[in-house]
C-alpha positions as CSV (number, residue, x, y, z in Angstrom):
1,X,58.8,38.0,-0.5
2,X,56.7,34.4,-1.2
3,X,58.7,34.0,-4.5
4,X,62.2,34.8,-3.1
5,X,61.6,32.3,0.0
6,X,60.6,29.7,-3.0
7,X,63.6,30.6,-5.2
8,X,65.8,30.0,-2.3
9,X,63.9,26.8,-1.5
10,X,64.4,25.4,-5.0
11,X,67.9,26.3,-5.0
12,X,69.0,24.5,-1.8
13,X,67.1,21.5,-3.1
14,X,68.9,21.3,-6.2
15,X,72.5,21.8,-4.3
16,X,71.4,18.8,-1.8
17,X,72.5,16.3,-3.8
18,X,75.9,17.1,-4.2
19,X,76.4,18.0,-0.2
20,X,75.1,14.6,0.8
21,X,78.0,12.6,0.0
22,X,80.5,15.1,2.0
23,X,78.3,15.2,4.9
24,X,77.5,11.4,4.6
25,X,81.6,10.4,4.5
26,X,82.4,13.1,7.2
27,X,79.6,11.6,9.3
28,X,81.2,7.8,8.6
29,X,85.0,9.3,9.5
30,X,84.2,10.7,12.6
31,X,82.2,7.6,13.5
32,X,85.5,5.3,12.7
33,X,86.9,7.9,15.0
34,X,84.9,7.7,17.5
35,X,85.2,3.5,17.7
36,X,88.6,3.5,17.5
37,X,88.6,5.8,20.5
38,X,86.5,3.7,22.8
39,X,88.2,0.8,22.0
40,X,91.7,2.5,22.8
41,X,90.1,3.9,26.3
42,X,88.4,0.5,26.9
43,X,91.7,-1.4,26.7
44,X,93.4,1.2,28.9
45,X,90.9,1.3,31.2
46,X,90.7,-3.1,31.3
47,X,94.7,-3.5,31.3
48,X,94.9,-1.3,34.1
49,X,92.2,-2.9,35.9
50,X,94.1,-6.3,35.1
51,X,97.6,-5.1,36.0
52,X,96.1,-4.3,40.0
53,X,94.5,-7.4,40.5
54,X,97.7,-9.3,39.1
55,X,101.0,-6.8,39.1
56,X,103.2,-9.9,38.5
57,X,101.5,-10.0,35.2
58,X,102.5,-6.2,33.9
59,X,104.8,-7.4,31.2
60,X,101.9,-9.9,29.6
61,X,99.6,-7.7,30.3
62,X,101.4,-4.6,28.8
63,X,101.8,-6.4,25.6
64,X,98.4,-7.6,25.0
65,X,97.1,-3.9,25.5
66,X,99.5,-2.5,23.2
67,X,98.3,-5.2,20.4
68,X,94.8,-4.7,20.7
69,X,95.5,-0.9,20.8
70,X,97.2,-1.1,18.0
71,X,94.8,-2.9,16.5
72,X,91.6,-0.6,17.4
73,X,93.7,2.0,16.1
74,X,94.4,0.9,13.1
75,X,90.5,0.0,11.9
76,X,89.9,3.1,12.8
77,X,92.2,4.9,10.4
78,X,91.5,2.3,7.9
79,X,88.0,3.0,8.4
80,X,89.3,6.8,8.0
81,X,90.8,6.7,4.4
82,X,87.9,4.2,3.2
83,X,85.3,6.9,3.1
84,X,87.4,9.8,1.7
């Protein structure tokens, strides 16, 4: 029983290296993910916060959020295709 638990022991620590660098890039993408969502729900959330205090402002407004939308998004996919 000892020598089959330090066979499998042996054999998980020689596969480790070659999971790391899956684990460590899917860890990265769904941390690019992640930002580029906050910053999408942050600008939501801030443009329509701006647009009730100032509704004569929607149209400025509107395309500022879209920009910086835009913008979040696109990090975050470029983010994405960097670590794969």
């Amino acid at each position: 029983m000892m020598m089959e638990l330090i066979s499998m022991a042996a054999n998980a620590a020689a596969e480790a290296p070659a999971v790391a660098p899956v684990i460590g890039g899917s860890l990265t993408a769904g941390l690019a993910g992640l930002g580029a969502a906050l910053g999408v729900g942050l600008i939501g959330a801030k443009a329509a916060e701006a647009v009730g205090r100032n509704p004569g402002a929607f149209g400025n407004i509107l395309t500022m959020s879209i920009i910086g939308m835009a913008l979040a998004e696109g990090l975050g996919i470029i983010a994405f295709f960097a670590v794969k």
